[in-house]
C-alpha positions as a Python dict, from the first residue, in 0.01 Angstrom:
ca = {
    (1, 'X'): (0, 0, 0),
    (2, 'X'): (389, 107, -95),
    (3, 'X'): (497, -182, 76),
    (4, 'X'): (251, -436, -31),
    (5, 'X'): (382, -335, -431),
    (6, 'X'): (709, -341, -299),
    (7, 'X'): (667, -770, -176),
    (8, 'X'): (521, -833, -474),
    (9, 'X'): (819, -653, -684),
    (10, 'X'): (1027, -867, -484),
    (11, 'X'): (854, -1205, -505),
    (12, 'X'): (857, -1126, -886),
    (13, 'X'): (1235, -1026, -878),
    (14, 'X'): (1306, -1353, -720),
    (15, 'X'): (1111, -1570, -927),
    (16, 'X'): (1275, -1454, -1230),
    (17, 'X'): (1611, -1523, -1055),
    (18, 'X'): (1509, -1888, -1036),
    (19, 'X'): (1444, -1897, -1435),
    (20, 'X'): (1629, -2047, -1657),
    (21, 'X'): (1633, -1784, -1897),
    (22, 'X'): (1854, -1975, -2129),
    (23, 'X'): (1596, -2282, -2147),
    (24, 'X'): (1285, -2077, -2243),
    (25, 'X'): (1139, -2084, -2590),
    (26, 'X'): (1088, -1778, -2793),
    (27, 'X'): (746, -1760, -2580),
    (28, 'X'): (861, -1761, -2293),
    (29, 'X'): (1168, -1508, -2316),
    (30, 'X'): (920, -1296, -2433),
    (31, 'X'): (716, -1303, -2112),
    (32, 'X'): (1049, -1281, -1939),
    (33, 'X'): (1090, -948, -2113),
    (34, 'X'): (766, -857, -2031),
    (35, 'X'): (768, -904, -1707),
    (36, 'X'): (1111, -730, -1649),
    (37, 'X'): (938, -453, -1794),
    (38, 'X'): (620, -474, -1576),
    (39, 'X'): (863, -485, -1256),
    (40, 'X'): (1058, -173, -1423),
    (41, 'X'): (726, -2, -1495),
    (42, 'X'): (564, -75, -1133),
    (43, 'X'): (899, 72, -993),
    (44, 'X'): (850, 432, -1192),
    (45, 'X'): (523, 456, -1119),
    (46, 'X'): (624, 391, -699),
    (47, 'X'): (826, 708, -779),
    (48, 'X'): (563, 895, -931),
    (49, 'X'): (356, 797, -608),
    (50, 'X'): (78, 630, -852),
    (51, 'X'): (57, 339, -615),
    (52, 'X'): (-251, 219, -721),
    (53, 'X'): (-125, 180, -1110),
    (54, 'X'): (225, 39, -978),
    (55, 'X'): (47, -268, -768),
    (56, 'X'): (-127, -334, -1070),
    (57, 'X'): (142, -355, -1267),
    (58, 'X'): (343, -530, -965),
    (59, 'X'): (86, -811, -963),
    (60, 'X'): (103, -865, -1360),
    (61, 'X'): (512, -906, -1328),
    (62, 'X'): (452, -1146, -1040),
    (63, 'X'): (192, -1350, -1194),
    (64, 'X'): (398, -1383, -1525),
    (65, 'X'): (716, -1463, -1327),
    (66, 'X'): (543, -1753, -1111),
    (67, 'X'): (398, -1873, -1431),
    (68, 'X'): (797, -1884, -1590),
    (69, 'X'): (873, -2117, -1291),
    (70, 'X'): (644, -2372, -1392),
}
């Protein structure tokens, strides 16, 4: 389960490396932020060892950051 939130954290991570942030609108820096903030969020809880509330979060960053690329 660690390592599944851990792919997704990085699938996210490089998703928002392919975003323009620059281009976005207000929107859609704001999602940005939000999904930095997921990713950050997912990683604290990994250290907590709440896995099941990090994938969650993990799978709302990635989601958000796939969205960005579109």
């Amino acid at each position: 389960a660690d390592q599944s939130v851990r792919t997704l954290l990085a699938r996210a991570a490089r998703d928002l490396g392919r975003v323009n942030y620059q281009a976005l609108d207000t929107d859609g820096r704001a999602q940005y932020e939000t999904a930095r903030r997921f990713m950050q969020q997912a990683d604290d809880a990994l250290k907590a060892r709440n896995v099941m509330f990090a994938g969650k979060l993990a799978d709302k960053a990635a989601t958000m950051a796939s969205v960005l690329l579109r």
